[in-house]
C-alpha positions in Angstrom: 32.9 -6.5 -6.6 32.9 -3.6 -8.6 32.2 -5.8 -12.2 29.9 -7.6 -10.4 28.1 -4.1 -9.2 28.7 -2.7 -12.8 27.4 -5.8 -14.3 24.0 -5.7 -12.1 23.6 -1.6 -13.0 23.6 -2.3 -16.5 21.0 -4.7 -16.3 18.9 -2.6 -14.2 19.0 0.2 -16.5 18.1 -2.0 -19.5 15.0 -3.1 -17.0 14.3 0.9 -16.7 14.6 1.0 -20.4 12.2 -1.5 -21.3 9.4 -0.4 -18.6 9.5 3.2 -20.3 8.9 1.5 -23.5 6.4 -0.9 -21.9 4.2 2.0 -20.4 4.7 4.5 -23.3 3.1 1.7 -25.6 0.5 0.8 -23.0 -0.5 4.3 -22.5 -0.7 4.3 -26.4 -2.9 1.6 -26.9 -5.7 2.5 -24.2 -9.1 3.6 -25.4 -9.8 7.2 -26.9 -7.3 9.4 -28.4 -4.6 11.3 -26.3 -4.7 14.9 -27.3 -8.4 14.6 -25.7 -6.9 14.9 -22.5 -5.6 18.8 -23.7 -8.8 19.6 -24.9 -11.1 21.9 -22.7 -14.9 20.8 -23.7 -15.9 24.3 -23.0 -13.8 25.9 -25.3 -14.9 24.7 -28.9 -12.3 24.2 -31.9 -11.9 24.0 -35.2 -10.3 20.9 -37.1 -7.7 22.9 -37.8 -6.7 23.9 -34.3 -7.0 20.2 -33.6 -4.6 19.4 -36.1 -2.2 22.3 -34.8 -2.5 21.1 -31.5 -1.4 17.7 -32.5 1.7 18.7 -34.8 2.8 21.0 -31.5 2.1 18.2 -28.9 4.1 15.9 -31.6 1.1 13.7 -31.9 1.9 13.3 -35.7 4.6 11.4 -35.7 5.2 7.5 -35.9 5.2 6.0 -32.3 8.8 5.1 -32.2 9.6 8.8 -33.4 7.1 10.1 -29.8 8.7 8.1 -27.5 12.7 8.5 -29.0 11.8 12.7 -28.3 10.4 11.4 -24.7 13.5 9.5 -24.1 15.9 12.4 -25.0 14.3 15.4 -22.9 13.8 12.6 -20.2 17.4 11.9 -20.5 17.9 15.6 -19.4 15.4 15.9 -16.7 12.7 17.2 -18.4 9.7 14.9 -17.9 6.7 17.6 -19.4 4.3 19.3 -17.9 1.1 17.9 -16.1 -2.1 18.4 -18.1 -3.9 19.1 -15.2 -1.6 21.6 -14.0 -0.2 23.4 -16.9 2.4 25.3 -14.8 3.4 22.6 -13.2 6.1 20.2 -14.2 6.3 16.5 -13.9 9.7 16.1 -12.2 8.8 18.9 -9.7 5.5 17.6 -9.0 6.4 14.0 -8.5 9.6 14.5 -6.5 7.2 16.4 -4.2 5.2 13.7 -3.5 8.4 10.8 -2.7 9.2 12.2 0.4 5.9 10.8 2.1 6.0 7.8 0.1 9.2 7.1 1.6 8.0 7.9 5.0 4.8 5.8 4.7 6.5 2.5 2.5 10.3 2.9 5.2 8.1 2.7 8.3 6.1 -0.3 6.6 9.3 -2.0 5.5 10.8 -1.5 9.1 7.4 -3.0 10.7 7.6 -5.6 8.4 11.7 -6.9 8.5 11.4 -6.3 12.4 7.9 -8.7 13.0 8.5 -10.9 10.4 11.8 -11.9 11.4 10.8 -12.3 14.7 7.4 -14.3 14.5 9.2 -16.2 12.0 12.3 -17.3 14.6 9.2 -17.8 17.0 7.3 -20.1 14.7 10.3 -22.2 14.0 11.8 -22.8 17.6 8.4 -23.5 18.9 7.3 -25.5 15.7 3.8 -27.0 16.0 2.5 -24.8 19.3 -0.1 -22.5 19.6 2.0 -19.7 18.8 3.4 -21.3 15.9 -0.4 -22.7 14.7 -2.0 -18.7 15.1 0.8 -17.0 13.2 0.9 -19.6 10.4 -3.2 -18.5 10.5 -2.3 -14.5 10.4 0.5 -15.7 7.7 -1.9 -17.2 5.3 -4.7 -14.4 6.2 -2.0 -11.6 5.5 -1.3 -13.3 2.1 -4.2 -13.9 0.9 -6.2 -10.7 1.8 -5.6 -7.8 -1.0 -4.0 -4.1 0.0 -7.2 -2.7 -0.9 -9.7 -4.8 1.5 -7.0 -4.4 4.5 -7.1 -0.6 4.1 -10.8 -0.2 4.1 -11.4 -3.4 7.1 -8.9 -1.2 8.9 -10.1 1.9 8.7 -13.3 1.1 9.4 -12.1 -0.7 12.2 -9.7 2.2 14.2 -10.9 5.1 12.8 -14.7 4.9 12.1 -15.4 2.2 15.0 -13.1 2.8 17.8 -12.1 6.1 16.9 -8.8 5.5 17.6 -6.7 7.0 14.6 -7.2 9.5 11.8 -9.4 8.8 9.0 -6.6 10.3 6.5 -4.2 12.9 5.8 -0.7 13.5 6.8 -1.3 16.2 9.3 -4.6 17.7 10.9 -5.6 20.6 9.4 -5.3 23.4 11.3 -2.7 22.3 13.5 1.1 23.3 13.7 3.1 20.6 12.9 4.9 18.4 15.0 6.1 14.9 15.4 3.6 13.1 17.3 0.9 14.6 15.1 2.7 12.6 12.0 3.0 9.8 13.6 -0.6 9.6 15.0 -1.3 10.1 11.4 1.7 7.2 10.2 0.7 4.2 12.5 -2.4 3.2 10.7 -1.5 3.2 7.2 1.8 2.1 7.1 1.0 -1.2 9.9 -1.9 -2.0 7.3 0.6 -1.5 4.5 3.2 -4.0 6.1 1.0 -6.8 6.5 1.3 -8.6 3.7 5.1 -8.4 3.8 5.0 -8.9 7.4 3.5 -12.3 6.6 5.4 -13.3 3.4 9.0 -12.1 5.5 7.6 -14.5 8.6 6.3 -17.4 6.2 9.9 -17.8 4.7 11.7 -17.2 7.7 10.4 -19.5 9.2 11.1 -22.1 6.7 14.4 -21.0 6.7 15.2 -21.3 10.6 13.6 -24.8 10.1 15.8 -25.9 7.7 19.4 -24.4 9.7 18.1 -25.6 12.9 18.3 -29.2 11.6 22.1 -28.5 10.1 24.6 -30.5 12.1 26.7 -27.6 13.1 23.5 -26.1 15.2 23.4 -29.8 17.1 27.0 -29.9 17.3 26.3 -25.9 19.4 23.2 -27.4 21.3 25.4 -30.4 23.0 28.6 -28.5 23.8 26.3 -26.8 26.2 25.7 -23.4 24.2 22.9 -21.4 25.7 19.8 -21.7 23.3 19.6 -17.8 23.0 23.2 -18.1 21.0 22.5 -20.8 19.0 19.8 -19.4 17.5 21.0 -15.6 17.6 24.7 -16.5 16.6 24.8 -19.8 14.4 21.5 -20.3 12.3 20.4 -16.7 12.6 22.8 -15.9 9.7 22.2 -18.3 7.7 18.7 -18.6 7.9 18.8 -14.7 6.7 20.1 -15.2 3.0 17.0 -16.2 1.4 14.8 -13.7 3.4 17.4 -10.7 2.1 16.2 -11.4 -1.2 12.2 -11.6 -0.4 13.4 -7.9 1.6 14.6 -6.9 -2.1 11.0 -7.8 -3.9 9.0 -6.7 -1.3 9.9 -3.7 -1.9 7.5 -3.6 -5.3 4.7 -5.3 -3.4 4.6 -2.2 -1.1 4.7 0.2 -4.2 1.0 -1.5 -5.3 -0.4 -1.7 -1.5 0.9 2.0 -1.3 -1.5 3.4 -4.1 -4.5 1.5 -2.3 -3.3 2.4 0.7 -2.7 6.1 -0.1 -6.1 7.0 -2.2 -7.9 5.3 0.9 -6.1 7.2 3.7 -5.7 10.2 1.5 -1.9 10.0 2.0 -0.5 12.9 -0.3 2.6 10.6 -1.6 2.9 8.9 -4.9 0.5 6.6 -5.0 -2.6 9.3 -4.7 -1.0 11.1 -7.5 -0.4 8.1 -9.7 -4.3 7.8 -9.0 -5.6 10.7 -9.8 -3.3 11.0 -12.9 -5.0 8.0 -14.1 -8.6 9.0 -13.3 -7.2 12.8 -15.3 -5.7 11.0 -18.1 -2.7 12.9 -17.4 0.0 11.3 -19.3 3.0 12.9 -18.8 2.7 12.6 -15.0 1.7 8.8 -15.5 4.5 8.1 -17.5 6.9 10.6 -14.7 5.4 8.6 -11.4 6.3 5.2 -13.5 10.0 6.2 -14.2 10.7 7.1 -10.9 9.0 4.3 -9.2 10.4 2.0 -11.7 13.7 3.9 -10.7 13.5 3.3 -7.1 12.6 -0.5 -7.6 15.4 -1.6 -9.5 17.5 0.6 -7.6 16.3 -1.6 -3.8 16.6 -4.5 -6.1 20.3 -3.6 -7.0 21.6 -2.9 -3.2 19.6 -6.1 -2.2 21.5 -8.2 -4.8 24.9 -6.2 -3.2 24.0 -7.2 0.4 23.6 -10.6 -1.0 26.5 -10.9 -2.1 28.2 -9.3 0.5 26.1 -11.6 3.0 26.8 -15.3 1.3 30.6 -15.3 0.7 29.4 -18.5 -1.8 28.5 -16.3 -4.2 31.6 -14.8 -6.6 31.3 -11.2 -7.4 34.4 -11.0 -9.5 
C-alpha cells in the first residue's frame, strides 16, 4: 500500500508540475505585454523607467529563466504579491478565500453523493417506471445544462421571483453572524452547484445497480428468501459503488469550474470570484497562485479517491 500510495504522489506532483508550466506559458502567450498590468496610466514614464521596471519584475529574461525563479520562491511559499493589491500577498490572499470554497463545493459534493446515489438505486430497482423515466429526464437535463445558465435560471427563480433566498453574499450585511444566516445564504448556490454532479453520480449508478442486480449471487440472495431492503443495501450496494468512487474523484474538478460561475453570479467571496476578477485585473501572480492551489487540491481528491479505490476493490494490487 505504501508503494502504491508513493507511486500515485509522484505522479500527481509531476501533474502539478506540468499545469504550472502549462498556465505560466499560457499566461505568456495571451495578448498585450505583461508589465502593462504594473503600469498606472495616470502616472506617465519614461522608456527608461519601463525598461527598469522590467529588469526588476525579471521581465528580461528568457521564458524558461521567468518561470525556473517562479518555481523556486514557489517552492518556498512565496507565490508574489497581487498587482491589484500591492500589500497583499498571493498565498495570504488566496488561502483566505479556500475556506468558503470548501464550504460552498463540500456541501455540493455532499448533496450530490447523497441524491445521486439514491435516485440512482431508485432508478434501477424500479427500472422503466415513472420514477425511473422523470429522473433519467432531470439526468440528461442536469448534464446537458451549463454551470453558468443553472446559476442565473436559479436565481432568478428563488431569489428574484419567489423571494425565497438571498440574491448573493455569504452573510447579510449588517447582521451578526450566525449559523442559520450561512446557511440561508449556502442552500442556493451550492444545490445549483451539485446538479450536474448530482445527475452524472445518479446516471452511473444507476447503470451500475443494473448491472449487479443481474449477477447470480443477488438472485441466488433474492430466492433464499432475503428481504429486498438487504439485497440491495448488503450485496449489490457494494459493488455497484466502485465505479461511482471514481466519478466522486473527477467530479471534484467539475465542481471547481461550476464554482467560478457559480461564485461571480452569487457573489460568493471564495476562489472562484477571485480567480475572476484576477482575470478581468490581469493580475498574474494571483492567477497563476489560485491555479497552483486549485490544481493542488484536485490532484490531491484525485489521489485519496484512487486510495479508497483501492482500499474498496480488493482486485486491485497495491503492492
Amino acid at each position: 500500500m505504501l508503494r502504491y500510495s508513493l507511486r500515485r504522489l509522484l505522479i500527481g506532483v509531476g501533474m502539478l508540475l506540468a499545469l504550472s508550466v502549462l498556465i505560466f506559458v499560457m499566461l505568456r502567450l495571451t495578448p498585450g505585454d505583461p508589465i502593462d498590468a504594473y503600469i498606472d496610466p495616470n502616472v506617465p514614464m519614461s522608456s527608461s523607467d519601463l525598461a527598469e521596471l522590467r529588469i526588476t519584475l525579471g521581465l528580461d529574461q528568457p521564458l524558461p529563466v521567468q518561470y525556473v525563479a517562479w518555481l523556486g520562491q514557489a517552492l518556498t511559499g512565496n507565490l508574489g504579491y497581487s498587482i491589484k493589491r500591492p500589500d497583499q500577498p498571493v498565498l495570504g490572499l488566496v488561502l483566505s478565500r479556500v475556506g468558503p470554497t470548501v464550504l460552498l463545493m463540500g456541501t455540493a459534493i455532499a448533496i450530490a453523493i447523497i441524491a445521486g446515489i439514491a435516485t440512482g438505486i431508485v432508478s434501477a430497482v424500479r427500472r422503466n417506471s415513472i420514477a425511473d423515466l422523470s429522473l433519467s429526464v432531470f439526468a440528461v437535463t442536469g448534464i446537458s445544462s451549463p454551470p453558468f445558465l443553472s446559476a442565473l435560471v436559479g436565481l432568478y427563480l428563488f431569489s428574484v421571483y419567489f423571494r425565497w433566498m438571498p440574491s448573493g453574499g455569504m452573510l447579510t450585511p449588517g447582521r451578526e453572524f450566525s449559523v442559520a444566516d450561512l446557511l440561508h445564504h449556502l442552500i442556493l448556490p451550492a444545490t445549483l452547484l451539485a446538479v450536474a454532479q448530482t445527475a452524472l453520480i445518479m446516471r452511473y449508478m444507476r447503470a451500475s445497480m443494473l448491472e449487479v442486480l443481474n449477477q447470480d449471487y443477488v438472485r441466488t440472495a433474492r430466492a433464499k428468501g432475503v428481504f429486498e431492503f438487504w439485497v440491495i443495501a448488503k450485496h449489490a450496494l457494494r459493488n455497484a459503488l466502485l465505479p461511482v468512487i471514481t466519478l466522486i474523484g473527477s467530479t471534484i474538478g467539475l465542481a471547481i469550474g461550476g464554482a467560478i460561475f457559480i461564485e461571480s453570479v452569487f457573489n460568493w467571496p471564495g476562489m472562484g470570484l477571485l480567480m475572476v476578477d484576477a482575470v478581468e485585473g490581469r493580475d498574474y501572480p494571483v492567477i497563476m497562485g489560485s491555479t497552483l492551489v486549485i490544481g493542488a487540491c484536485v490532484i490531491a481528491v484525485n489521489l485519496l479517491t484512487d486510495l479508497a479505490y483501492a482500499l474498496v476493490d480488493p482486485r486491485i494490487k497495491v503492492g
